[in-house]
Structure formats: C-alpha cells, structure tokens
C-alpha positions as a Python dict, from the first residue, in 0.01 Angstrom:
ca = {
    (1, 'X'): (0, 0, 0),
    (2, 'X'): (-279, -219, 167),
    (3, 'X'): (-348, -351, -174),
    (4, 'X'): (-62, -433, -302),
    (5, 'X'): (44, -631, 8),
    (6, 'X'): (-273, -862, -15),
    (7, 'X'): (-193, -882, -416),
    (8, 'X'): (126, -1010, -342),
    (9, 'X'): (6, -1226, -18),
    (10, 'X'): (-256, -1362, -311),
    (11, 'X'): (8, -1447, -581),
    (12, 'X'): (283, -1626, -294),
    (13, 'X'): (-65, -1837, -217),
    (14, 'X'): (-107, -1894, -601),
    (15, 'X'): (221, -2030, -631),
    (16, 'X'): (253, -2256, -339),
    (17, 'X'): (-52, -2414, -503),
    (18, 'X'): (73, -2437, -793),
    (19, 'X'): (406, -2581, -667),
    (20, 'X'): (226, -2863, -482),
    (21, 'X'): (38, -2971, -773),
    (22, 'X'): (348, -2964, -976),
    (23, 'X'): (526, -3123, -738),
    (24, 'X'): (272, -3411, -706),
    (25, 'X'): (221, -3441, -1086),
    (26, 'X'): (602, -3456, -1188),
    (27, 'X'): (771, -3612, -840),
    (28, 'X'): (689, -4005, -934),
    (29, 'X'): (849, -3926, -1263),
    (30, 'X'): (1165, -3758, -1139),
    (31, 'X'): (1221, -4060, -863),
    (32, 'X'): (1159, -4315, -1118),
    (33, 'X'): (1410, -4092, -1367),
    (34, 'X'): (1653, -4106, -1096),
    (35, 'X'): (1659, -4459, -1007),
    (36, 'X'): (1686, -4583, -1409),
    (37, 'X'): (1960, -4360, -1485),
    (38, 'X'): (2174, -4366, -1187),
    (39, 'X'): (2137, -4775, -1111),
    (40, 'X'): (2283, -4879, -1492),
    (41, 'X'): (2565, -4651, -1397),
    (42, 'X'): (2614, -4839, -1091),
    (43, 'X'): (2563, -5214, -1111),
    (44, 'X'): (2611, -5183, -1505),
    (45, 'X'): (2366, -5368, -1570),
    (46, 'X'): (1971, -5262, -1670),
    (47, 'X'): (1710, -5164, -1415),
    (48, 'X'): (1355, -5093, -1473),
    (49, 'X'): (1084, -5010, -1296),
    (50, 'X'): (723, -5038, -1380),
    (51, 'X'): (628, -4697, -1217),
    (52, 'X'): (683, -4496, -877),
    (53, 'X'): (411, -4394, -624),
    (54, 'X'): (515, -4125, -402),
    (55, 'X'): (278, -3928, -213),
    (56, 'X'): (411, -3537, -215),
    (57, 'X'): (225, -3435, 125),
    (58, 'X'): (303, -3758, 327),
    (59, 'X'): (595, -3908, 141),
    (60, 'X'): (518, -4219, 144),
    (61, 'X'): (511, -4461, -164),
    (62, 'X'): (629, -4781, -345),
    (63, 'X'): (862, -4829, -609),
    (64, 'X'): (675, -5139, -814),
    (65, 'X'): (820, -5384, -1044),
    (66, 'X'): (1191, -5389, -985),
    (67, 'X'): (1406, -5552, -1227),
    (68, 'X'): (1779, -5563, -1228),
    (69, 'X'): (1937, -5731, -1495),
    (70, 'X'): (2236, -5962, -1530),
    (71, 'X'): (2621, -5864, -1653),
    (72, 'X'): (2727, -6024, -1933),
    (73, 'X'): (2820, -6313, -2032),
    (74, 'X'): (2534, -6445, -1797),
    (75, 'X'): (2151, -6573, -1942),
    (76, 'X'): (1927, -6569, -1636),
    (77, 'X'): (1662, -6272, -1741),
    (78, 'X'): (1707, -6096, -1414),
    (79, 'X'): (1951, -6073, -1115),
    (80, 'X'): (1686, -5964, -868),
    (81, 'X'): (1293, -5899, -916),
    (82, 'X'): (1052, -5701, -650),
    (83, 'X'): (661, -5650, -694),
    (84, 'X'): (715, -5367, -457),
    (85, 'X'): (976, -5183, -255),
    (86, 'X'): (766, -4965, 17),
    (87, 'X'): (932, -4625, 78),
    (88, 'X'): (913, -4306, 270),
    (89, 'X'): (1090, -3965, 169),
    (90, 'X'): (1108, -3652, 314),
    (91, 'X'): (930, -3500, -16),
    (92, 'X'): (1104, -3191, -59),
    (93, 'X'): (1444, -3310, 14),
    (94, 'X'): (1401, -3490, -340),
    (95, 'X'): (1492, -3143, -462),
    (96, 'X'): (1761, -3114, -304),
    (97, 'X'): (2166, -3232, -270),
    (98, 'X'): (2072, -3472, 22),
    (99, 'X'): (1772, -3709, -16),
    (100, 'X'): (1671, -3834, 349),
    (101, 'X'): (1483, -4188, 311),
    (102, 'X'): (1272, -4235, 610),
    (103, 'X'): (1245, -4636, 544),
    (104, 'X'): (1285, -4880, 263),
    (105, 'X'): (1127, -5206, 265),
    (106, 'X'): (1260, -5503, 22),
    (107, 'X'): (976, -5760, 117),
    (108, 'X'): (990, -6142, -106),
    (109, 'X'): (1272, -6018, -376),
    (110, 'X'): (1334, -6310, -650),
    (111, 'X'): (1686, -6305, -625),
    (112, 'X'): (1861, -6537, -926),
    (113, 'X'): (2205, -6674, -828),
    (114, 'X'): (2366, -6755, -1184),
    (115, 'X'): (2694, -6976, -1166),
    (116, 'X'): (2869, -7033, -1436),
    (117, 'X'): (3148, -7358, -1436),
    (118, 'X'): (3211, -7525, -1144),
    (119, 'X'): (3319, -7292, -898),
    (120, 'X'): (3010, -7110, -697),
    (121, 'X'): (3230, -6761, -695),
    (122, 'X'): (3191, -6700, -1059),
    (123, 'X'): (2851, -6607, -1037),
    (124, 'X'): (2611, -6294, -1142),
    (125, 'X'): (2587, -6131, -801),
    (126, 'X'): (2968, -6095, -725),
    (127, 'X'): (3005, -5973, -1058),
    (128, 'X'): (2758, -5680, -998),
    (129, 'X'): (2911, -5636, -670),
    (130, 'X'): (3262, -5614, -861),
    (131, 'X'): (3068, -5343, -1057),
    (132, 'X'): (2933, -5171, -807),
    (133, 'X'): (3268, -5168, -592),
    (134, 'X'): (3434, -4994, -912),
    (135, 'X'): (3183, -4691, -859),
    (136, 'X'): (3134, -4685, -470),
    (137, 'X'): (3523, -4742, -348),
    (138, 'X'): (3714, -4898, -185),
    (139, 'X'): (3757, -4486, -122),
    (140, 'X'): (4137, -4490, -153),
    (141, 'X'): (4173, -4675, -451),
    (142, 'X'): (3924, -4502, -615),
    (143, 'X'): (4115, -4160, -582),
    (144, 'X'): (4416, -4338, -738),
    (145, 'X'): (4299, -4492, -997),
    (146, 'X'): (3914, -4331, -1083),
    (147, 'X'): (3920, -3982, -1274),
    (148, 'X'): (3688, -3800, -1029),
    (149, 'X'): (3312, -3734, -1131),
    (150, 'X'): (3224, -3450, -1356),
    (151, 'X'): (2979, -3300, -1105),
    (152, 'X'): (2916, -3411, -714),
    (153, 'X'): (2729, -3765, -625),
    (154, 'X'): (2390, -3728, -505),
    (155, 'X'): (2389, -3806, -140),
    (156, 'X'): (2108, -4021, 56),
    (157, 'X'): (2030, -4014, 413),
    (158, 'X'): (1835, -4383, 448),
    (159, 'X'): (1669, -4391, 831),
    (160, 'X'): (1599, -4788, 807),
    (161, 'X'): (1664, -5009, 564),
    (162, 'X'): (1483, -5395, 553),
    (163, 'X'): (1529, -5708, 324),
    (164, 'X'): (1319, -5973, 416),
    (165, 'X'): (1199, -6339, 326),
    (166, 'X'): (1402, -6309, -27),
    (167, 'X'): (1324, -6628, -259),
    (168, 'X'): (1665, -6739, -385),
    (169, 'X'): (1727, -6939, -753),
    (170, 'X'): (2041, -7109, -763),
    (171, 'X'): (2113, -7188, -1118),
    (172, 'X'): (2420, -7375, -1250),
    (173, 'X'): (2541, -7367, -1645),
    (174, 'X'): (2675, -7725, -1529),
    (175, 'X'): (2390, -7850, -1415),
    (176, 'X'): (2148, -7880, -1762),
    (177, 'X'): (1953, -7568, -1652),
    (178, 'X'): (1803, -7747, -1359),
    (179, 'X'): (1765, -7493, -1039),
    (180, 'X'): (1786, -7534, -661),
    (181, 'X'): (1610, -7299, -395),
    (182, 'X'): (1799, -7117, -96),
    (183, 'X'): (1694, -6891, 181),
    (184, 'X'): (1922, -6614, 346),
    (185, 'X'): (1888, -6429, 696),
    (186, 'X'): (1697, -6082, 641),
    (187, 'X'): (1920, -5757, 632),
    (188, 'X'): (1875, -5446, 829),
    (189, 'X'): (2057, -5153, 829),
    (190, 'X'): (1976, -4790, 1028),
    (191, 'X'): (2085, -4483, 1006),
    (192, 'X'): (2274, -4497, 743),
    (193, 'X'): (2476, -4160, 615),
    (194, 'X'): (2324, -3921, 877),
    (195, 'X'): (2654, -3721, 896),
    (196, 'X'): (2611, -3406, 646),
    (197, 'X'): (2852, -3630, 403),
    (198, 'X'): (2539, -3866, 365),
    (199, 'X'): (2609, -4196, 164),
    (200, 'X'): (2573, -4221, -204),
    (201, 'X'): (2369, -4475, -400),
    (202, 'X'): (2625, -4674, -513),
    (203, 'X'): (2766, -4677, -115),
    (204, 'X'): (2423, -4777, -42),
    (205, 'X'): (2391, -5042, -257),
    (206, 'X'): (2738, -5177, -215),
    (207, 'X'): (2636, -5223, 166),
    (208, 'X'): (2352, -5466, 72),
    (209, 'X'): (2528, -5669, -181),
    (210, 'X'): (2835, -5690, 30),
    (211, 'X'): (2542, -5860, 304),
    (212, 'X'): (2355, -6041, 34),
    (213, 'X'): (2621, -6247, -172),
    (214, 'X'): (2811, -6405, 122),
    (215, 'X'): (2509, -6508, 219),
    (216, 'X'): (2401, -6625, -101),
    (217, 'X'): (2723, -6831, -168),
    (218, 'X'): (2692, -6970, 178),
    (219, 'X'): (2333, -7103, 65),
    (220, 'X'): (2454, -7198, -251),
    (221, 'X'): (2758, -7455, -153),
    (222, 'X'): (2502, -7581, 93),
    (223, 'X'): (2256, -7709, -187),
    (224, 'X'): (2599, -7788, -371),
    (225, 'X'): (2709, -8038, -98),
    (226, 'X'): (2360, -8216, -57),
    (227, 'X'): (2373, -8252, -444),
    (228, 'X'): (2706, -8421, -422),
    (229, 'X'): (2612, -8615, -107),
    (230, 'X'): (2280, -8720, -280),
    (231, 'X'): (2459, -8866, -591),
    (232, 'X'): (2716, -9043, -364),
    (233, 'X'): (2440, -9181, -178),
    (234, 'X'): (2309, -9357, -502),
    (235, 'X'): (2622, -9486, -614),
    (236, 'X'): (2682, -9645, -374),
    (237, 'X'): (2322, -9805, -331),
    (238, 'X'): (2385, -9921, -693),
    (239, 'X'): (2719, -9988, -711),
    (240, 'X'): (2816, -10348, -905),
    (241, 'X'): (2606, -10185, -1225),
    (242, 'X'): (2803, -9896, -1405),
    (243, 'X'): (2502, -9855, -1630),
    (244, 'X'): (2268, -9823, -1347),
    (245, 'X'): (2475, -9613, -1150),
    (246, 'X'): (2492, -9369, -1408),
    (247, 'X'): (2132, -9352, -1459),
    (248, 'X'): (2057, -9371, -1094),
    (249, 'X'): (2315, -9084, -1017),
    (250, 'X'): (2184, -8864, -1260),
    (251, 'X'): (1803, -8912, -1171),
    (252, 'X'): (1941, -8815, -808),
    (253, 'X'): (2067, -8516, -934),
    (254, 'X'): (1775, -8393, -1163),
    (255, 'X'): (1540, -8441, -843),
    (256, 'X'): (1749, -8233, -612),
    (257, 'X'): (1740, -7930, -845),
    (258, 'X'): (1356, -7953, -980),
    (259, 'X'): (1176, -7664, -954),
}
C-alpha cells in the first residue's frame, strides 16, 4: 500500500511538471490565438500581432507589434500601431471562463485618424467604434435586434488599464494626402468587470474607443480651425492679387499639414 501511494505521489509530480512546461510552451500561442480571432470579430477589421510573451510562473508579458487595420472604404494601412502593450495575467485563469488582467499598458500607440470629405465625423475610428458598438451593446438593443451568440462571451477581469503619450495622424482625403499631428489626454481605467459577470472584450474595447475618438475629433477640428485660420491669414496678407492669393493660400496650407 506504501508503494503504491508514493507511485502515485510520483506520477501527480510527473504531471504537474509536465503541465507547467506545456503550459509555458503553448500559453503565448493560445493568447496570441485569442486576440487575432476574437479582435476581427469585434472591430471588423484585421489585427495582427507579431508574437506574445507571457511568462506562465509570474504572468507577466508583452503583446508586441500591434496592428489594427482600417474598415473599408478607408486607405490609411493601419488604424492604430503599438511596439508593445505590457501585460500581467493571472496565468491559469487563461484556462478558464474569466481571464483576470492584472494591468495593461498602451505606452506611444500610432494612432491614424482617417477623414474622409469634409466633415471630421466620417472618419476610421468612429467607424470601428460603430463596429464595435454592434458586438458590445448598447445591451438592450442588442437583445432586440442581435440573434444571441452560439456559445457564452469570454469574460475579462482587467485590474488597471493605461493609454499614454499616443502619437496621433490626422489625415484628410481633402487635403492632397498631406497629414497634421494631435495629442490626446492619457486614459485610465480600474477595476474594470470585477463583479462575477466580468466584462467582455468587445465591452472592453468599446470603453477605450468611446474615450479615445471624442478626444481624437476634439484634436482633430482643432488642427482643422488653425488650417482655416492660417489660410485666412494669407489671404488677406495678399489680397489685391487673386493669382497670388491662391498660391499663397495653398503654400499656407501644405505647411500646416507637413509631416
């Protein structure tokens, strides 16, 4: 009886062993898996990543090279780019219903705010936030008019979330493809789905976007306005010429949206 307890006690050992190295072979893989399936499905658009660095014992890691496409109808290459996103899981809970996110930090994204006409609210970035709004709620119209998902959502848990010093592109399809550059406030969010209903990823990511592209529309009629004030200037510092003010007005505006 001794015997067979230690033979068993030596194959449970075995197989937590074998678990953990499984676990920190495959667990990059399954998070990067994860995030390229489910973000398409939510922002409708394409999202890549070049790889996922997750650490199985501590759970910390870094998502690295970010890109989220564009919708179309829009020719920007990318809606938002990031080197690196630093995270920290709770490594086991990947397995499970219920992710819990310790921290994500967003640090220098390359956000590219594509307008197309005249009017700053047809851009890229409310369109993916239309998208994402179709997926993530609002709840009630969702039930009404949304067959229900085939299987549950995945939930998160997300301790503390930070975007910080993100590099905005403001490009205009009126403008000649010349661009303008925009800062926003950082974003931070805590404790976000801690109730055992948790928040899903396209909740989560409707949260951001509903932060980021107020503020980017804000920066963007901004630049728009010293544009317009910038050309005015120059007519009227060359006014009595048409030729010249033409000229003039349009060198104004080429210099206010150089890279």
């Amino acid at each position: 009886m001794k015997k067979l307890i230690i033979r068993v006690a030596i194959v449970a050992v075995v197989l937590v062993v074998v678990a953990v190295i499984l676990g920190a072979i495959f667990l990059d893989s399954i998070v990067k898996k994860g995030v390229e399936t489910a973000g398409p499905q939510i922002t409708k658009t394409t999202l890549k990543l070049d790889g996922v660095s997750l650490s199985i014992m501590s759970g910390s890691g870094a998502i690295k090279g970010f890109v989220l496409g564009n919708p179309e109808g829009f020719k920007s290459q990318s809606s938002v780019k990031v080197n690196q996103v630093d995270v920290g899981v709770k490594p086991m809970s990947v397995l499970g219903d219920k992710v819990h996110v310790t921290h994500v930090r967003v640090i220098e994204p390359e956000i590219t705010f594509e307008i197309t006409g005249i009017n700053v609210r047809a851009n890229n970035l409310s369109k993916i936030l239309e998208n994402v709004q179709s997926v993530a709620g609002p709840a009630e119209a969702t039930a009404k008019t949304e067959p229900k998902p085939a299987g549950p959502a995945r939930k998160l848990q997300v301790d503390d979330f930070v975007l910080s010093r993100a590099k905005v592109t403001v490009i205009s399809s009126s403008m000649a493809g010349r661009t303008a550059n925009v800062t926003i406030p950082d974003i931070h969010f805590a404790n976000l789905g801690t109730g055992p209903d948790g928040i899903t990823a396209a909740e989560l990511t409707k949260k951001v976007l509903d932060e980021v592209v107020p503020a980017v529309i804000v920066a963007a009629q901004n630049a728009v306005g010293d544009l317009s004030k910038g050309a005015t200037e120059m007519l009227k510092a060359t006014k009595g010429n048409p030729t010249n003010n033409l000229d003039n007005a349009t060198k104004s505006i080429t210099n206010l949206f150089k890279k």
